[in-house]
Rosetta silent file (secondary structure, phi, psi, omega in degrees, C-alpha in Angstrom):
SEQUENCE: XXXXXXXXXXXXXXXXXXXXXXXXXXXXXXXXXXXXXXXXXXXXXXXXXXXXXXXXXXXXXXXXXXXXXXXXXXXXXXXXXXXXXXXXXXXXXXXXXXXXXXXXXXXXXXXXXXXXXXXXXXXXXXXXXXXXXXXXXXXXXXXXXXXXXXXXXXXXXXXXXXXXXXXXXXXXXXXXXXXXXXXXXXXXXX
SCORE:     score description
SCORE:     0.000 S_00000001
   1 L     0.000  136.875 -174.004    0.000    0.000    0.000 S_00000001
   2 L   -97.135 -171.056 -135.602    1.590    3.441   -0.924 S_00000001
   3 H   -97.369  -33.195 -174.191    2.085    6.236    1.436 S_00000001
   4 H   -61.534  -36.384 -168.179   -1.437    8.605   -0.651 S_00000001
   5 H   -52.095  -81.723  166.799   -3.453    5.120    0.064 S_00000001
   6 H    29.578  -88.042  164.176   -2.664    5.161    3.574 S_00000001
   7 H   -17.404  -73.498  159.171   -3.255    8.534    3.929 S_00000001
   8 H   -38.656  -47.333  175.545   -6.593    8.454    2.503 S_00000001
   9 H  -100.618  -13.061  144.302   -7.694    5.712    4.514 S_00000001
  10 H   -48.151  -49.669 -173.236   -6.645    6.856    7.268 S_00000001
  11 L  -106.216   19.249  171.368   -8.981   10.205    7.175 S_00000001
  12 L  -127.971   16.510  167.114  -12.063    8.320    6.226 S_00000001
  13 L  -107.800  -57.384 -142.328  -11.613    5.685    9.341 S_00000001
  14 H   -68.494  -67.489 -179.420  -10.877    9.153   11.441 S_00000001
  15 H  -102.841   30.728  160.423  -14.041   10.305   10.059 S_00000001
  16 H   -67.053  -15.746  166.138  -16.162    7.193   10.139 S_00000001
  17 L  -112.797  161.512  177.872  -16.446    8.217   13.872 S_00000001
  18 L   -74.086  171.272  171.093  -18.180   11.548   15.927 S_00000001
  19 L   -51.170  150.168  165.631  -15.477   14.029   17.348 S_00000001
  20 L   -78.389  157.772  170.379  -14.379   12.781   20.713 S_00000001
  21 L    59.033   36.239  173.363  -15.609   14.687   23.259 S_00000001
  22 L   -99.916  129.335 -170.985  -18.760   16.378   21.281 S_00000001
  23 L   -89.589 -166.178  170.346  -21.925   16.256   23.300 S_00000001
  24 L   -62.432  -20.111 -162.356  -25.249   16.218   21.093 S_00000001
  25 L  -114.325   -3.345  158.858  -25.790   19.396   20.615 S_00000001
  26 L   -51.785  124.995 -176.664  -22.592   19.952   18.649 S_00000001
  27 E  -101.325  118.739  128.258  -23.376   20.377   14.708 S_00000001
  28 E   -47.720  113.891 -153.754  -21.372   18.533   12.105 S_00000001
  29 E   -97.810   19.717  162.388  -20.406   19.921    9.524 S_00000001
  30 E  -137.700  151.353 -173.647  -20.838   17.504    7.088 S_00000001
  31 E  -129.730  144.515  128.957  -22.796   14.352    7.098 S_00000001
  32 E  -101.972  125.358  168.445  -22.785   11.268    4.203 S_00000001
  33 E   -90.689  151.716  129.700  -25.319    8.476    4.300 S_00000001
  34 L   -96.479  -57.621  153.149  -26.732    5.427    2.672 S_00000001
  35 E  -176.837 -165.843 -147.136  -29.216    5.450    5.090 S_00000001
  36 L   -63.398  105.577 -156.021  -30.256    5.808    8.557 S_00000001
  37 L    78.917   -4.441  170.263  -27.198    3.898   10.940 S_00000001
  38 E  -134.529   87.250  173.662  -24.585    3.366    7.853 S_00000001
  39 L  -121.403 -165.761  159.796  -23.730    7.608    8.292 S_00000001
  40 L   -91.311  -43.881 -166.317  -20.643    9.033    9.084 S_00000001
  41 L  -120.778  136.352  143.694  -22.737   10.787   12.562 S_00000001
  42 L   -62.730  171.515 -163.554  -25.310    9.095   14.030 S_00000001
  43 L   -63.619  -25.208 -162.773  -29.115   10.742   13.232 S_00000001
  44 L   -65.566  -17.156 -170.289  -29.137   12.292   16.786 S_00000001
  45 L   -68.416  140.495  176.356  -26.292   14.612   15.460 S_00000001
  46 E   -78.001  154.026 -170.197  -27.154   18.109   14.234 S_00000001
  47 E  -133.044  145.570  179.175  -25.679   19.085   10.649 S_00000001
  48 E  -165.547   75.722 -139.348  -24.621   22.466   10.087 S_00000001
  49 E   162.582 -134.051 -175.893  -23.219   22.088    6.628 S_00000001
  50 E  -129.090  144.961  146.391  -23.990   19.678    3.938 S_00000001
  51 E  -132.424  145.343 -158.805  -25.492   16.645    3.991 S_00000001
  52 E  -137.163  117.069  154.025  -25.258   13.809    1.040 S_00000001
  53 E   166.861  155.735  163.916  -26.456   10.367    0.960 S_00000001
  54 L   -11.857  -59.681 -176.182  -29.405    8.034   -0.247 S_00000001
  55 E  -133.078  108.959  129.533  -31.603    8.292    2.949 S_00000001
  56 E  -129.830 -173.558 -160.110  -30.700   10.687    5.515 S_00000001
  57 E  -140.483  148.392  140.622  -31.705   11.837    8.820 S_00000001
  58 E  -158.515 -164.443 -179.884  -30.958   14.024   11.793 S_00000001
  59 L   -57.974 -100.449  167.169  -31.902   16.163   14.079 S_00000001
  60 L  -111.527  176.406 -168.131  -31.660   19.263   12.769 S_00000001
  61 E  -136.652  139.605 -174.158  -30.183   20.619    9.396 S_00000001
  62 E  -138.682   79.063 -146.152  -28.441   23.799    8.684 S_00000001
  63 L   114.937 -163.892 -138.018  -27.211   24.425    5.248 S_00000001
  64 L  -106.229  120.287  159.326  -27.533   22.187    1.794 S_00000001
  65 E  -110.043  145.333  172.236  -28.812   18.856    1.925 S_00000001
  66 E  -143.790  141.557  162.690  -29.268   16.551   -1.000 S_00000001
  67 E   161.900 -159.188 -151.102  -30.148   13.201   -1.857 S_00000001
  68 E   -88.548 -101.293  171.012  -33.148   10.625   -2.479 S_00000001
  69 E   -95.793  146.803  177.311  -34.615   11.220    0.742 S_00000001
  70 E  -125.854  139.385 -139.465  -33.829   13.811    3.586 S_00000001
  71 E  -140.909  131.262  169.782  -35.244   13.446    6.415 S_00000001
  72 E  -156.280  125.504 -176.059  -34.724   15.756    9.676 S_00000001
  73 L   -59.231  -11.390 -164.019  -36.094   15.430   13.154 S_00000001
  74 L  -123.950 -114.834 -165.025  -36.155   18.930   14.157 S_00000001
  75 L  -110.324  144.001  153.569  -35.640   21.880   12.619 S_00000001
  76 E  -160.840  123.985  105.655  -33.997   22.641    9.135 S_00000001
  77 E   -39.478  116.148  164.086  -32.412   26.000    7.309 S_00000001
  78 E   151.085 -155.814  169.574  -31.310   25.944    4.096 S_00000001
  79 E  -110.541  134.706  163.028  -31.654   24.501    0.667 S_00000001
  80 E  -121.454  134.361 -178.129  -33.067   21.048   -0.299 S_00000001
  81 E  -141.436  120.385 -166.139  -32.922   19.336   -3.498 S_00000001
  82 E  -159.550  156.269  174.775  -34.312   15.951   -3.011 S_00000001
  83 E   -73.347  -38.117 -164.145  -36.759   13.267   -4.276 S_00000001
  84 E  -133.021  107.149  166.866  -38.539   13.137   -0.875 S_00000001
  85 E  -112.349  140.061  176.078  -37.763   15.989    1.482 S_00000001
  86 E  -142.577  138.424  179.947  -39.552   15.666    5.290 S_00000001
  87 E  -132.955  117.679  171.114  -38.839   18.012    8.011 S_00000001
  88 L   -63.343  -46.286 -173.346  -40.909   17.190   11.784 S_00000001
  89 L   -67.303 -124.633  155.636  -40.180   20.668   12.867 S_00000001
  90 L  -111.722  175.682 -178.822  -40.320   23.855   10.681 S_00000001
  91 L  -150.870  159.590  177.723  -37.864   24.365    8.032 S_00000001
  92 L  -149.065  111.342  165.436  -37.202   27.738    6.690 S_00000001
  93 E   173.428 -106.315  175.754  -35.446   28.122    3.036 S_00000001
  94 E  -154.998  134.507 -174.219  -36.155   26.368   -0.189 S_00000001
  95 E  -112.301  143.977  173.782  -37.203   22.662   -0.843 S_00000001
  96 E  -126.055   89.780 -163.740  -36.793   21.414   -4.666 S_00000001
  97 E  -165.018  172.176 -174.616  -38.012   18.119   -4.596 S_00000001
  98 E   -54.453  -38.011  171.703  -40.952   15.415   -5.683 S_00000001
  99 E  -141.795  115.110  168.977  -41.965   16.138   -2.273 S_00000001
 100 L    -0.665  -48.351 -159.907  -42.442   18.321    0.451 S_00000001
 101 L   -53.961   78.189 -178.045  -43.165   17.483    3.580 S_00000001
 102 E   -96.925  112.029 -174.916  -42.991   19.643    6.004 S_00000001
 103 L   -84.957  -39.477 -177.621  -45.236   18.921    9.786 S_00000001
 104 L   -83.090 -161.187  176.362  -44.078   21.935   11.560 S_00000001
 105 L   -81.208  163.227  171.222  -44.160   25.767    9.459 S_00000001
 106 E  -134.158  133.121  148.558  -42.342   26.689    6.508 S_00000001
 107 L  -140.821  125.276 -174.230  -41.613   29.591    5.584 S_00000001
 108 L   179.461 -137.971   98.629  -39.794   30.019    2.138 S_00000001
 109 E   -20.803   62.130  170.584  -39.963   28.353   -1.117 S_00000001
 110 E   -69.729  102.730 -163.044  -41.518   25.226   -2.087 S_00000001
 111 E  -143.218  136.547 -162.180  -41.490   23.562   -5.694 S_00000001
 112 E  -176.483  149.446  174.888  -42.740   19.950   -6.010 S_00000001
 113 L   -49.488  -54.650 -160.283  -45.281   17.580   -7.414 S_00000001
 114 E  -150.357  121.669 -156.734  -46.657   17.795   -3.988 S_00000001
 115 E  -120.330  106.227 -152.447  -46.293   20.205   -1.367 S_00000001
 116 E  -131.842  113.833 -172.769  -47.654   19.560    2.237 S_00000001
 117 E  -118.089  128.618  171.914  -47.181   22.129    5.191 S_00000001
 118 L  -104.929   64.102 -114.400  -49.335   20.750    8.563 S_00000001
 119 L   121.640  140.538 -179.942  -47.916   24.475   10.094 S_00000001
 120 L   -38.028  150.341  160.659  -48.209   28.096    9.442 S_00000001
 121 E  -146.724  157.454 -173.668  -46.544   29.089    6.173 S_00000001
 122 E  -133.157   80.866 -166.776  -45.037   32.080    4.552 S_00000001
 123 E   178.632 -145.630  165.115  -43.661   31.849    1.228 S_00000001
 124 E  -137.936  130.992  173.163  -44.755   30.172   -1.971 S_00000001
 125 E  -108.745  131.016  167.303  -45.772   26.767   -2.862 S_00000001
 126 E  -128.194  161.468 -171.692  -45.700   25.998   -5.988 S_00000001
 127 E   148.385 -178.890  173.832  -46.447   22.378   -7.618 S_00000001
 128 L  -113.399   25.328  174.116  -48.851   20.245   -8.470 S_00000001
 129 L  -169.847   94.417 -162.016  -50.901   19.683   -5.365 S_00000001
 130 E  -106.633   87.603 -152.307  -50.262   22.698   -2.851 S_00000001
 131 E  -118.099  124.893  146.543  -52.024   21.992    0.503 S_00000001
 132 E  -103.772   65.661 -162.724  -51.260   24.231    3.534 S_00000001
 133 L   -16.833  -40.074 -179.264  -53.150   22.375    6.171 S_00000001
 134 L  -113.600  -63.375 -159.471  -53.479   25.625    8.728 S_00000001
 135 L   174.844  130.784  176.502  -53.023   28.486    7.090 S_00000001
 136 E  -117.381  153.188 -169.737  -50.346   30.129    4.332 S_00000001
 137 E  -133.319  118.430  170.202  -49.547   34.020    4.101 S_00000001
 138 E   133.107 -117.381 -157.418  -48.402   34.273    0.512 S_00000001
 139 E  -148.575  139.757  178.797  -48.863   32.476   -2.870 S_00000001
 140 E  -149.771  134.990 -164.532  -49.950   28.936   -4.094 S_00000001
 141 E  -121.142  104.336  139.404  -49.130   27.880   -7.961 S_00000001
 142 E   171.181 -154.152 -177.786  -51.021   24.417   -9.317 S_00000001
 143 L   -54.018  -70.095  166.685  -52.842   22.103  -10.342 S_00000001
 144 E  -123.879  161.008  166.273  -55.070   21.979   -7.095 S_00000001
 145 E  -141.863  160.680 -179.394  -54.370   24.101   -3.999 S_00000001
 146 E  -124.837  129.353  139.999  -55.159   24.215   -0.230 S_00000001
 147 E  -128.695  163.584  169.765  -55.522   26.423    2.893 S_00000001
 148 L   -99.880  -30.235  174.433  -57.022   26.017    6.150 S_00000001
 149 L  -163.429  113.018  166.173  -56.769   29.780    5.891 S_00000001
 150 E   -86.327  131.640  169.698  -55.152   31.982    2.904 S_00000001
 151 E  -133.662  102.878  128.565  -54.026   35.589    3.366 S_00000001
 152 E   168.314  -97.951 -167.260  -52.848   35.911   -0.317 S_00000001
 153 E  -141.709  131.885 -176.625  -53.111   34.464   -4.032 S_00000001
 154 E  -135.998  114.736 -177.580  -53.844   30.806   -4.983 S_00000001
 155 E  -121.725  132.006 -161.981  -53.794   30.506   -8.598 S_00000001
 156 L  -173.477  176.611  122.926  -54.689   26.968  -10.231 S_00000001
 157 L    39.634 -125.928  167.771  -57.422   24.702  -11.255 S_00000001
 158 E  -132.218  124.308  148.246  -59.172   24.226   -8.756 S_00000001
 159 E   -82.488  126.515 -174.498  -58.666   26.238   -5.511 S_00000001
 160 E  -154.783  120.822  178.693  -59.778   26.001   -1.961 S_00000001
 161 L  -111.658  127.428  147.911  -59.629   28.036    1.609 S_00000001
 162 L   -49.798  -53.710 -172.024  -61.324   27.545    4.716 S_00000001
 163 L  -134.065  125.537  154.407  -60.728   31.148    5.445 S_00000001
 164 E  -114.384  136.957  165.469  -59.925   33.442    2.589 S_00000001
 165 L  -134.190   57.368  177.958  -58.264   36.954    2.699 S_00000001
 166 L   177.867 -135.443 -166.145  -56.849   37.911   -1.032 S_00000001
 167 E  -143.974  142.902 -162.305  -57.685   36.122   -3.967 S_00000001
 168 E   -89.140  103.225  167.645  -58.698   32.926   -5.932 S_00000001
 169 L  -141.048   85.083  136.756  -57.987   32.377   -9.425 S_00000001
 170 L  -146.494 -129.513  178.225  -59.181   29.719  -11.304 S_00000001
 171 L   -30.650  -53.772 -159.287  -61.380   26.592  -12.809 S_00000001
 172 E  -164.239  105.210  153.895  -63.560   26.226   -9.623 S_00000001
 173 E   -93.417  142.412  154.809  -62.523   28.488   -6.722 S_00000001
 174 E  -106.292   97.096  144.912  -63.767   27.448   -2.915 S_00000001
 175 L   -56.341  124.227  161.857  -64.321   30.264   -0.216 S_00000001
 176 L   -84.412  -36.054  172.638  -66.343   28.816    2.994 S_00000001
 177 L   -64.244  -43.573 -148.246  -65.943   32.840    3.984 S_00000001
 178 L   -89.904  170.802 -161.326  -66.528   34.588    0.733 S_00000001
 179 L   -79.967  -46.192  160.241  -70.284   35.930   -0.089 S_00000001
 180 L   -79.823   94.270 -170.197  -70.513   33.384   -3.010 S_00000001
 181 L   -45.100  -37.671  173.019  -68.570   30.424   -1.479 S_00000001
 182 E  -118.386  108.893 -162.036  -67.914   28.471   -5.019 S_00000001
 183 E  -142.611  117.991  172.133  -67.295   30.710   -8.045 S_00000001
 184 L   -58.900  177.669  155.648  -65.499   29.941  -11.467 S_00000001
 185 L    76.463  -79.892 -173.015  -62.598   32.158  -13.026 S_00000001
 186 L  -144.043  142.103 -111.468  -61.887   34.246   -9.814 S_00000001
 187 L  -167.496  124.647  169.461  -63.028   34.225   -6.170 S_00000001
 188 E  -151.361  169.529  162.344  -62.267   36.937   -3.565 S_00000001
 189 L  -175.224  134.513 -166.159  -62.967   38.030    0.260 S_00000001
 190 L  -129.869    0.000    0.000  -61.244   40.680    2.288 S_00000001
């Protein structure tokens, strides 16, 4: 074995382990996966950096993750470009991906086949099924869209609000609030 091999294998068994003496709450700043327990950092570890791999997960994420799925337990900041992105907290940045999934708020950017906030949101979803379960402040772009309450613009389709406060515009807008509740073309209630 020559002296680069060595070398080289040397700083990927060094970082096949966490830092010594890093509690939990320490961020890494890079993470690679396959998936969940074959990582560099176990999932409990915070990322503050990049993260790369097939499936992964951690706690929270801070900076650019990519890969097939990402997964984060917490919290995540940043950019995602992913087939399947899911964040338990809130995430605040931009998701690029098949999917969405965000349980806690969002507030950012969203662009996806299917785009699912159970949490306040602020931003734009765009995609081709845009549901903000409680309530979005901002803009929704697709095929169908969703609020539990809109304060902005949902242009699509078909449209639907619980509570509307801006405006609806397309195939078959749904108000439950507005003085005609179901109205083609455009929809409004202030």
């Amino acid at each position: 074995m020559n002296k680069t091999t060595a070398i080289i294998s040397s700083l990927i068994f060094l970082l096949s382990f966490p830092f010594a003496g890093r509690g939990e709450e320490d961020p890494v700043p890079v993470q690679l996966s396959l998936v969940p327990g074959v990582q560099l950092f176990e999932s409990t570890r915070s990322v503050s950096g990049i993260r790369l791999g097939l499936v992964g997960m951690n706690r929270d994420l801070s900076g650019l993750d990519a890969g097939i799925i990402a997964w984060t337990k917490w919290d995540k900041q940043g950019v995602s470009l992913a087939l399947v992105d899911v964040v338990e907290g809130s995430c605040a940045g931009a998701g690029l991906a098949a999917a969405n999934v965000d349980l806690g708020g969002f507030s950012g950017f969203g662009c996806a086949v299917l785009n699912l906030t159970c949490g306040p949101t602020d931003g734009v979803q765009v995609g081709t099924l845009n549901i903000a379960s409680d309530s979005i402040s901002g803009f929704q772009a697709g095929l169908v869209n969703y609020a539990g309450t809109l304060r902005g613009l949902q242009v699509g389709l078909i449209n639907a609000a619980g509570e509307l406060c801006g405006v609806q515009v397309g195939f078959l807008n749904v108000a439950s609030n507005a003085v005609v509740p179901v109205l083609p073309v455009i929809n409004a209630a202030f």
